[in-house]
C-alpha positions as CSV (number, residue, x, y, z in Angstrom):
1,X,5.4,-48.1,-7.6
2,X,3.8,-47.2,-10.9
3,X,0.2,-48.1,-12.3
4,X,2.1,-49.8,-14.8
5,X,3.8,-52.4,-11.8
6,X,0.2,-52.4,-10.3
7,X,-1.3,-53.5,-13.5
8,X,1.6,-56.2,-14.5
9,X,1.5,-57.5,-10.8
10,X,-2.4,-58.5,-11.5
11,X,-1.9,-59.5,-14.7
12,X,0.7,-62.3,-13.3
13,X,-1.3,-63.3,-10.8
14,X,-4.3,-63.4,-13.1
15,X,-2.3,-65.6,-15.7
16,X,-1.3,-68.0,-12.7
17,X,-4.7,-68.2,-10.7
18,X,-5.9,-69.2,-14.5
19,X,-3.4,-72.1,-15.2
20,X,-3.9,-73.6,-11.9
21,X,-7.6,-73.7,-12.0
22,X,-7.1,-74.8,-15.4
23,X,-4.5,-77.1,-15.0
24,X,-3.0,-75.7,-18.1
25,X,0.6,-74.8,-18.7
26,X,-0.2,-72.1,-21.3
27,X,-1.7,-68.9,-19.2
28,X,2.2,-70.0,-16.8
29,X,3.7,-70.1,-20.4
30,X,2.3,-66.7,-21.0
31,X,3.1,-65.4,-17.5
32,X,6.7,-66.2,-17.8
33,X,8.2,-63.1,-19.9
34,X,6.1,-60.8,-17.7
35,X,7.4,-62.1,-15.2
36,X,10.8,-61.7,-16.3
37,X,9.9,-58.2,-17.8
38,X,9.1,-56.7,-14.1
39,X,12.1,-59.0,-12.5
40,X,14.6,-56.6,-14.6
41,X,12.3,-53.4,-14.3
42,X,12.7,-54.5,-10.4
43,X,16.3,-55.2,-10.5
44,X,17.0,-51.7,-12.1
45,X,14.6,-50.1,-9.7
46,X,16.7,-46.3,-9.1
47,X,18.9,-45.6,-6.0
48,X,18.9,-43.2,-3.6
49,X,19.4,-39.5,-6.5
50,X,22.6,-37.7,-6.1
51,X,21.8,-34.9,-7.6
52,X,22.1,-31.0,-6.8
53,X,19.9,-28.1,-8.1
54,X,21.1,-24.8,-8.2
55,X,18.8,-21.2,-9.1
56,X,19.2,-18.2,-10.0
57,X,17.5,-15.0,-11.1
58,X,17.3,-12.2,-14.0
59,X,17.1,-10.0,-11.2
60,X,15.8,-9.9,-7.6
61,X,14.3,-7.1,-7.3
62,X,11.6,-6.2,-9.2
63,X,8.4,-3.7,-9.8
64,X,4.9,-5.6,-9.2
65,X,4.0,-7.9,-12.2
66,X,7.7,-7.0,-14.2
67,X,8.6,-9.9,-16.1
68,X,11.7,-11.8,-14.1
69,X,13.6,-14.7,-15.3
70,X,14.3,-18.0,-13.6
71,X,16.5,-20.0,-14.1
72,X,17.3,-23.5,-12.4
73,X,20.6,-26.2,-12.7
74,X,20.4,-29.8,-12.1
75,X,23.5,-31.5,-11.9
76,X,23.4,-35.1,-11.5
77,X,27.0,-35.8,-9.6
78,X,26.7,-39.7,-9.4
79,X,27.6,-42.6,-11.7
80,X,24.9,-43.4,-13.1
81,X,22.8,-42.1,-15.6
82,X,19.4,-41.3,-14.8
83,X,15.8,-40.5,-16.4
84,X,14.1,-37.5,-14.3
85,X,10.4,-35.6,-14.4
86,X,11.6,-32.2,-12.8
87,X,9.2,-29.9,-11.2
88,X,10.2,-26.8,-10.2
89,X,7.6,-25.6,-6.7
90,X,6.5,-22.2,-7.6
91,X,5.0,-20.0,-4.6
92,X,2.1,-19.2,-4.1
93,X,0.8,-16.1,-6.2
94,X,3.6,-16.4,-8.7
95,X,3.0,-17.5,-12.6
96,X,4.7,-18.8,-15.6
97,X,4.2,-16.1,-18.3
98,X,6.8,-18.1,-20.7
99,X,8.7,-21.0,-20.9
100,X,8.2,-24.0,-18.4
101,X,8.9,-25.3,-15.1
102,X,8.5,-29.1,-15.7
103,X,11.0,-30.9,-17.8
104,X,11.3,-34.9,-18.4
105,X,15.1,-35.7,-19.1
106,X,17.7,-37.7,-19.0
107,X,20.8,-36.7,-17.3
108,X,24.2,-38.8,-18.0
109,X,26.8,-38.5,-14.9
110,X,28.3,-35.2,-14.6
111,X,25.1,-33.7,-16.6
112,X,23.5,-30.6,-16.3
113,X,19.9,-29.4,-17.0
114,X,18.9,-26.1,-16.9
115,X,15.0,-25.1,-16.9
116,X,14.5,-21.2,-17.8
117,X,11.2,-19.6,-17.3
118,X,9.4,-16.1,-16.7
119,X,7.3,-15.2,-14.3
120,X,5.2,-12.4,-12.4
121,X,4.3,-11.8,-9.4
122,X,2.4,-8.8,-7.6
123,X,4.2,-7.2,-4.6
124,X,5.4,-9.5,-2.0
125,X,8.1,-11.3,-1.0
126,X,8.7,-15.2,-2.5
127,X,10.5,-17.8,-1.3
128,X,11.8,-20.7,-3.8
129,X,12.3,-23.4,-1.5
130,X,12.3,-26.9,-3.2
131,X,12.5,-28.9,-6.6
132,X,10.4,-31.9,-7.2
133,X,12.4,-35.2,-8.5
134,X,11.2,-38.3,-9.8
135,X,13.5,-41.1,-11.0
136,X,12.6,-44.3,-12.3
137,X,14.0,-46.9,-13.9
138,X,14.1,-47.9,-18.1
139,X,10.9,-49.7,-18.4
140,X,9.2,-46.8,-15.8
141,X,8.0,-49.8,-13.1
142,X,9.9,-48.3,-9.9
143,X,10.0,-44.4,-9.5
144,X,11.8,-42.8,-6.4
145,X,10.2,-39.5,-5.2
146,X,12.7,-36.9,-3.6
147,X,13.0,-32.9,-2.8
148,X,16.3,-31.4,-3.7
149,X,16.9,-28.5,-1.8
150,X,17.3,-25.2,-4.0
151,X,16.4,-21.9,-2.3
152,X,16.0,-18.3,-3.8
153,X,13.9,-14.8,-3.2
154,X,12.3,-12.5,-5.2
155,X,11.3,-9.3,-3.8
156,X,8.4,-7.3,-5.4
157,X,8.4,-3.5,-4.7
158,X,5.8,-1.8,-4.5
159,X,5.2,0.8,-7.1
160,X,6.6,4.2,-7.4
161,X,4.9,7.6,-7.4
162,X,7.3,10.0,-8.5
163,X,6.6,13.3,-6.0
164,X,7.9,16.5,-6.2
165,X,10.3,17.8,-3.3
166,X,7.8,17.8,0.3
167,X,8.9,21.0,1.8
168,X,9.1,20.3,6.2
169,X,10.2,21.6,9.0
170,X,10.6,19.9,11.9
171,X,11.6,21.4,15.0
172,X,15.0,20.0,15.0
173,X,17.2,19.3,11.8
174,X,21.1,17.9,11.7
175,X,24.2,19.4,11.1
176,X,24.5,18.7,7.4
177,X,23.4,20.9,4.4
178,X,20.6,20.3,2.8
179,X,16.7,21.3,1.5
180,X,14.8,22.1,5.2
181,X,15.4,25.5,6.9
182,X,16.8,25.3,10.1
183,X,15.9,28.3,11.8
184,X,19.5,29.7,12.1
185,X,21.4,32.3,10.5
186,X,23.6,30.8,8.7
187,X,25.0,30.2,4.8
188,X,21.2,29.8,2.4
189,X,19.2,31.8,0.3
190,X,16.7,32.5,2.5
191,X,16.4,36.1,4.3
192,X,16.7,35.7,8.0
193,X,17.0,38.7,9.8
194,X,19.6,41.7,10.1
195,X,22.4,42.3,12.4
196,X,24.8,44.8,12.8
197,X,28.0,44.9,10.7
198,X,31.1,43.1,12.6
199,X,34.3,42.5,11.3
200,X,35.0,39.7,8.6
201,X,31.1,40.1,7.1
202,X,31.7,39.8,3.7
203,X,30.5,43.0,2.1
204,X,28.2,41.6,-0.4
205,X,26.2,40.6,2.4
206,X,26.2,43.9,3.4
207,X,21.8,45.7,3.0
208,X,23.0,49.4,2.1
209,X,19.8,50.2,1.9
210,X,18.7,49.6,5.3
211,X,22.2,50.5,6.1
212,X,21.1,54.0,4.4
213,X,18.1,54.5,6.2
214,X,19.7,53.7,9.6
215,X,22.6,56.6,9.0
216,X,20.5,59.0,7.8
217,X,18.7,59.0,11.8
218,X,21.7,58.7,12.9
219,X,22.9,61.7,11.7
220,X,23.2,63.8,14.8
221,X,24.6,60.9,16.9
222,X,28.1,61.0,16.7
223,X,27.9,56.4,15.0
224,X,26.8,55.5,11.9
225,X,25.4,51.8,11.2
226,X,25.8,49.3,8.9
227,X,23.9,46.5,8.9
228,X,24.3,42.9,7.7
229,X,21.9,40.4,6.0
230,X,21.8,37.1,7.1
231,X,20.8,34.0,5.8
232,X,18.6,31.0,7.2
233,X,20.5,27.9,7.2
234,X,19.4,25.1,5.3
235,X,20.0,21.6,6.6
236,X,18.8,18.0,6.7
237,X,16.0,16.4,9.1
238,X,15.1,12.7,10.4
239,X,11.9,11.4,9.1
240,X,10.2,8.6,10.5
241,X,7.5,7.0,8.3
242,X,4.8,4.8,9.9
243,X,2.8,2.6,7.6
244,X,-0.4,1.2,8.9
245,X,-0.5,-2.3,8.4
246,X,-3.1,-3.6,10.9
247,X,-5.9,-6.1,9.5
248,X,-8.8,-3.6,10.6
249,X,-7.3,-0.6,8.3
250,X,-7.5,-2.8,5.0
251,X,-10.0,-2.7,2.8
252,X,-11.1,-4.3,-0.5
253,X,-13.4,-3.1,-3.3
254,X,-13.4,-2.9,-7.2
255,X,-10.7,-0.9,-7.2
256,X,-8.7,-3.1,-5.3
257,X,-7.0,-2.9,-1.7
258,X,-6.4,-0.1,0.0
259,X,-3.6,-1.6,2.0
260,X,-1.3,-1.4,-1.2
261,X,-2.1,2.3,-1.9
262,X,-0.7,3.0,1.7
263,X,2.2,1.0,0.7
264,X,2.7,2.8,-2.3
265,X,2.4,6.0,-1.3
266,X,5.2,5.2,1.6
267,X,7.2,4.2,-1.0
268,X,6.8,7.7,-2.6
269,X,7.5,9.3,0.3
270,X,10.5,7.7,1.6
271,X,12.0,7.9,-2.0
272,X,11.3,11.9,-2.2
273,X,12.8,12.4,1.3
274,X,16.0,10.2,0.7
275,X,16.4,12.0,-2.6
276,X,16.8,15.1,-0.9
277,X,19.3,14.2,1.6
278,X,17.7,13.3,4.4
279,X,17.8,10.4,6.9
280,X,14.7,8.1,6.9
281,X,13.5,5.6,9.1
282,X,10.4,2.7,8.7
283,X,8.0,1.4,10.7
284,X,5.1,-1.4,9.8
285,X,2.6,-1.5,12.4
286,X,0.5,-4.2,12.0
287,X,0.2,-8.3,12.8
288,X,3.9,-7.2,14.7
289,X,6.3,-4.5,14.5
290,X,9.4,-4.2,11.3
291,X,11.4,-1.5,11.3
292,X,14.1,-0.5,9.0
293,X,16.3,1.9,11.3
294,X,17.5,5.6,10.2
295,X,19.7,5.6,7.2
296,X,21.2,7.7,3.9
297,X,21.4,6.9,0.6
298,X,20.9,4.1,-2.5
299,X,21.4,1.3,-0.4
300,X,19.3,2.2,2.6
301,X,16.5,3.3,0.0
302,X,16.8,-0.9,-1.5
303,X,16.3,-1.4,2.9
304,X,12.9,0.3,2.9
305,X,11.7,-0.7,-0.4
306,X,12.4,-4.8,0.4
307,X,10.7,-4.1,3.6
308,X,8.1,-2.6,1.8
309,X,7.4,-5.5,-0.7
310,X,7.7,-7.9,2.1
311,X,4.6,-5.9,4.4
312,X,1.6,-7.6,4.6
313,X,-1.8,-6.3,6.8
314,X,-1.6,-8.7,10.1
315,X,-3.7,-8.7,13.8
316,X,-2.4,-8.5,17.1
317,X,-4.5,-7.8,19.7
318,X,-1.5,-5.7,21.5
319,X,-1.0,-3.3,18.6
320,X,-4.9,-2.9,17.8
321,X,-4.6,0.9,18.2
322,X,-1.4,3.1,18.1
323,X,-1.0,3.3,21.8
324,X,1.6,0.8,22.1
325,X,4.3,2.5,19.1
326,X,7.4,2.4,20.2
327,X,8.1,6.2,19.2
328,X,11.6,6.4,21.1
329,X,12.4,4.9,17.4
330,X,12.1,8.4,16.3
331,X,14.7,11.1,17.0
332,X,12.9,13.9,19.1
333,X,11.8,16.6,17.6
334,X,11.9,15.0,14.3
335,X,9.4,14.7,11.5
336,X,7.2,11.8,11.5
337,X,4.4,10.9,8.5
338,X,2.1,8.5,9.5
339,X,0.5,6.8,6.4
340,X,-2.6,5.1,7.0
341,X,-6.8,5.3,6.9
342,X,-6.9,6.5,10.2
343,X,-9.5,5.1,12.7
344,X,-10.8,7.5,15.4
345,X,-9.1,5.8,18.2
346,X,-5.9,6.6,16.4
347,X,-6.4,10.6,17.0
348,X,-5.4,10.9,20.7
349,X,-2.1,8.9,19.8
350,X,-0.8,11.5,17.2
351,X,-1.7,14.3,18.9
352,X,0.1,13.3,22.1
353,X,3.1,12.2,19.5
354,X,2.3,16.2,18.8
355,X,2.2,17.2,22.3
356,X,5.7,15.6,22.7
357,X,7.8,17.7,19.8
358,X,7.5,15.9,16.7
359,X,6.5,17.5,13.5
360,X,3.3,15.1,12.6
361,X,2.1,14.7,9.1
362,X,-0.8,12.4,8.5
363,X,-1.3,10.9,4.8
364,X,-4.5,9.2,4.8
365,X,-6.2,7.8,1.9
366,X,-9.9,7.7,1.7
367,X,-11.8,4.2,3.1
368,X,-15.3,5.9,2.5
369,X,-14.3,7.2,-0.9
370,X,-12.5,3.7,-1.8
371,X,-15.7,1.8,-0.6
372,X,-17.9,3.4,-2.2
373,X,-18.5,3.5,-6.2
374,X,-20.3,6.0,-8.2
375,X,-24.0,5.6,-8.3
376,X,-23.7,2.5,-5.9
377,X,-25.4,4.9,-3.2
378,X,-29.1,4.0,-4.1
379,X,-31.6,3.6,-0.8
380,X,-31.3,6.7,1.5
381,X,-29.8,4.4,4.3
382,X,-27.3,3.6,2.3
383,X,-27.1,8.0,2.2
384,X,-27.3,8.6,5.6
385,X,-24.6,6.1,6.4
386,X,-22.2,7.9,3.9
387,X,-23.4,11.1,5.0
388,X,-22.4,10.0,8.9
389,X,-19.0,8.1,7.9
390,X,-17.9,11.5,6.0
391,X,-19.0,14.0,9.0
392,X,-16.4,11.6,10.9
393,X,-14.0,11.5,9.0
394,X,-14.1,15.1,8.4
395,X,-14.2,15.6,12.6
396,X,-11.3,13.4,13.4
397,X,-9.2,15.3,10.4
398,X,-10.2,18.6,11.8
399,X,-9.2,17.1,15.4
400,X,-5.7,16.7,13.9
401,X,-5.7,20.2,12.5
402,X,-6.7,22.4,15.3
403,X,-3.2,20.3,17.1
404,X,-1.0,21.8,14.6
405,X,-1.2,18.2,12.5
406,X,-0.7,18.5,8.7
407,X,-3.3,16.6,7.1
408,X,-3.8,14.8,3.6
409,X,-7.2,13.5,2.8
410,X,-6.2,11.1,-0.3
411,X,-8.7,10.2,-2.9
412,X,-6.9,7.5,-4.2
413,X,-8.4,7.7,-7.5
414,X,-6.4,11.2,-7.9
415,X,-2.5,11.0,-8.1
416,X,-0.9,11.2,-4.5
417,X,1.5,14.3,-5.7
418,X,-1.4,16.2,-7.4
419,X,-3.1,15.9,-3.4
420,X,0.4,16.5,-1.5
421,X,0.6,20.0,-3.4
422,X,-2.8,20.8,-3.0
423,X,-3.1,20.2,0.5
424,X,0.4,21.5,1.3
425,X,0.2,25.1,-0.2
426,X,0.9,27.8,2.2
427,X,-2.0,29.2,1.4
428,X,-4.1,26.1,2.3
429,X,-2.3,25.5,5.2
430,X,-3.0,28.7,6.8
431,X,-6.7,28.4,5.6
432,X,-6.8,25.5,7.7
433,X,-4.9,27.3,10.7
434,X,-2.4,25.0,11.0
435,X,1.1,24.6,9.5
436,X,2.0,21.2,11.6
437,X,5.7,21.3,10.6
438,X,5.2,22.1,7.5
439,X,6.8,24.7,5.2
């Protein structure tokens, strides 16, 4: 029921309260087409809708506020025509950038409307679930409310760091070629060692000159040498990635949340690794535990990525520190990266992971850095208290490092490759004493 029936339905009973306390036919005279005017607005009053709404997208995967298109069909499939206010439900954190999601039509039997709108959204993942109908009737005095179900998802990726190749070498790699030496001789283009020549070594392989050397002191012995180069084989490795996701690790500040540069910089890495062959695995550890298992290729790399978009930073009181990660996910002796800020109480847990085979690599951007702004550091408590969270920070790092744990502190004002080659040079790496499974 309308304000319009509300306001007729007094004015009828105004008119007749008048004429009997008047005793005048005139206010019933008056009365009468009302009357008559909500009888047939009544009479036509709309039926139960058959109608069925349809959606579609431009695409459904997209990068974080990319323009994406909407569409949506309403069909009516009954007999009779019928005069609609469509609202299309949007979720929550998605908006219209063009066109419109509301539409007042009429729709004759067999009919189609079609709304088309744009949107954007940030990363995430967004379910459509419902379109808003209201019906009523010619003279807009009865109006049926109904939801029509019509359900779609967008997925918003995370955005992509493009990083140059991540040279690692985990202890164990698989039987395919590709970027990682394997410590074996084998077909590369890597020097491994020499052995001596044996029959079917092809003779370019052949070192003459340490062949040379090795006949000339031989020269009173009654066999001469040849020796053979070989080759260190180059193959593929599993790599786990571990994303911190749990409510304690996130942070806001001006210059955002540093929840989504982890995510980011997961994404990064899980595109560099797949690009180069290798089998890559997810885990979120945060509010609960998703996992995308070990996988090749395009279509695993889509896998990660909608997992990605769909993360979120959640509590559980049972995954509060890492002590509880399932790590029989992860192939032994495999690399694993574990992206996160790191807490203190998360050291003991990698370097057992460490202590058990794995290749551990720890990509951590900066919480005291990301809290704190330029010239924001005024009082000297305020000094003191950065000077202390840095010296920790700095400790727990160096905790990592002495364990034969790559580290990457990660301003996350500087790009995330820029930091990966820094802190991944050989020459850093052996500055630091460590080379934690890294080439």
């Amino acid at each position: 029921m309308t304000n319009r029936t509300l306001i007729l339905f007094g004015l009828i009973f105004a008119l007749f309260l008048f004429g009997l306390a008047t005793l005048s036919a005139a206010p019933l005279a008056m009365a009468l087409p009302l009357l008559l005017y909500l009888a047939l607005g009544l009479v036509q009053r709309p039926e139960p809708l058959e109608l069925t709404a349809e959606r579609s997208f431009g695409h459904e995967r997209a990068r974080p506020n990319e323009p994406i298109t909407v569409r949506l069909f309403v069909t009516n499939t009954g007999a009779q025509p019928r005069i609609l206010a469509i609202e299309d439900t949007l979720p929550a954190g998605m908006r219209v950038i063009d066109g419109d999601h509301n539409a007042l039509t009429t729709l004759a039997p067999g009919e189609t409307r079609t709304l088309e709108y744009t949107v954007q959204a940030p990363r995430g993942e967004y379910k459509f679930r419902a379109v808003h109908i209201a019906a009523s009737d010619p003279f807009d005095l009865a109006v049926r409310h109904e939801q029509l179900d019509a359900p779609g998802m967008l997925t918003i990726e995370p955005d992509l760091q493009p990083l140059r190749t991540i040279a690692i070498r985990p202890p164990r790699t698989r039987g395919f070629a590709g970027p990682i030496a394997a410590r074996q001789a084998g077909s590369g283009v890597d020097f491994f060692f020499l052995r001596e020549y044996q029959p079917g070594d092809r003779q370019r392989a052949i070192n003459w000159r340490a062949s040379a050397r090795a006949i000339a002191r031989a020269q009173a012995r009654a066999d001469q040498t040849v020796f053979t180069n070989l080759f260190e084989q180059e193959r593929i490795a599993d790599v786990g990635l571990i994303l911190d996701a749990r409510q304690q690790s996130e942070l806001h500040s001006q210059r955002g949340s540093l929840f989504e540069r982890s995510v980011q910089a997961t994404a990064a890495l899980a595109d560099t690794f797949l690009s180069n062959g290798n089998r890559v695995s997810l885990l979120i550890y945060g509010g609960g535990i998703a996992s995308v298992f070990p996988g090749y290729g395009r279509g695993h790399r889509m896998r990660i990525f909608a997992a990605l978009g769909r993360a979120t930073p959640g509590h559980h009181f049972v995954f509060e520190t890492l002590r509880n990660l399932p790590t029989r996910m992860f192939t032994p002796q495999s690399q694993i990266v574990f992206v996160g800020p790191l807490p203190g109480e998360d050291v003991d847990t990698l370097v057992r992971m460490r202590a058990r085979g794995y290749a551990v690599m720890v990509v951590s951007p900066n919480p005291v850095r990301f809290a704190t702004q330029p010239g924001e550091v005024s009082s000297r408590s305020d000094a003191l208290a950065l000077r202390a969270a840095t010296a920790e920070r700095a400790l727990h790092l160096q905790q990592l490092r002495r364990q034969g744990i790559t580290t990457v502190d990660w301003d996350v004002d500087e790009p995330l490759d820029t930091v990966l080659r820094s802190a991944l040079r050989p020459s850093a790496l052996q500055a630091r004493g460590n080379i934690g499974g890294v080439a």
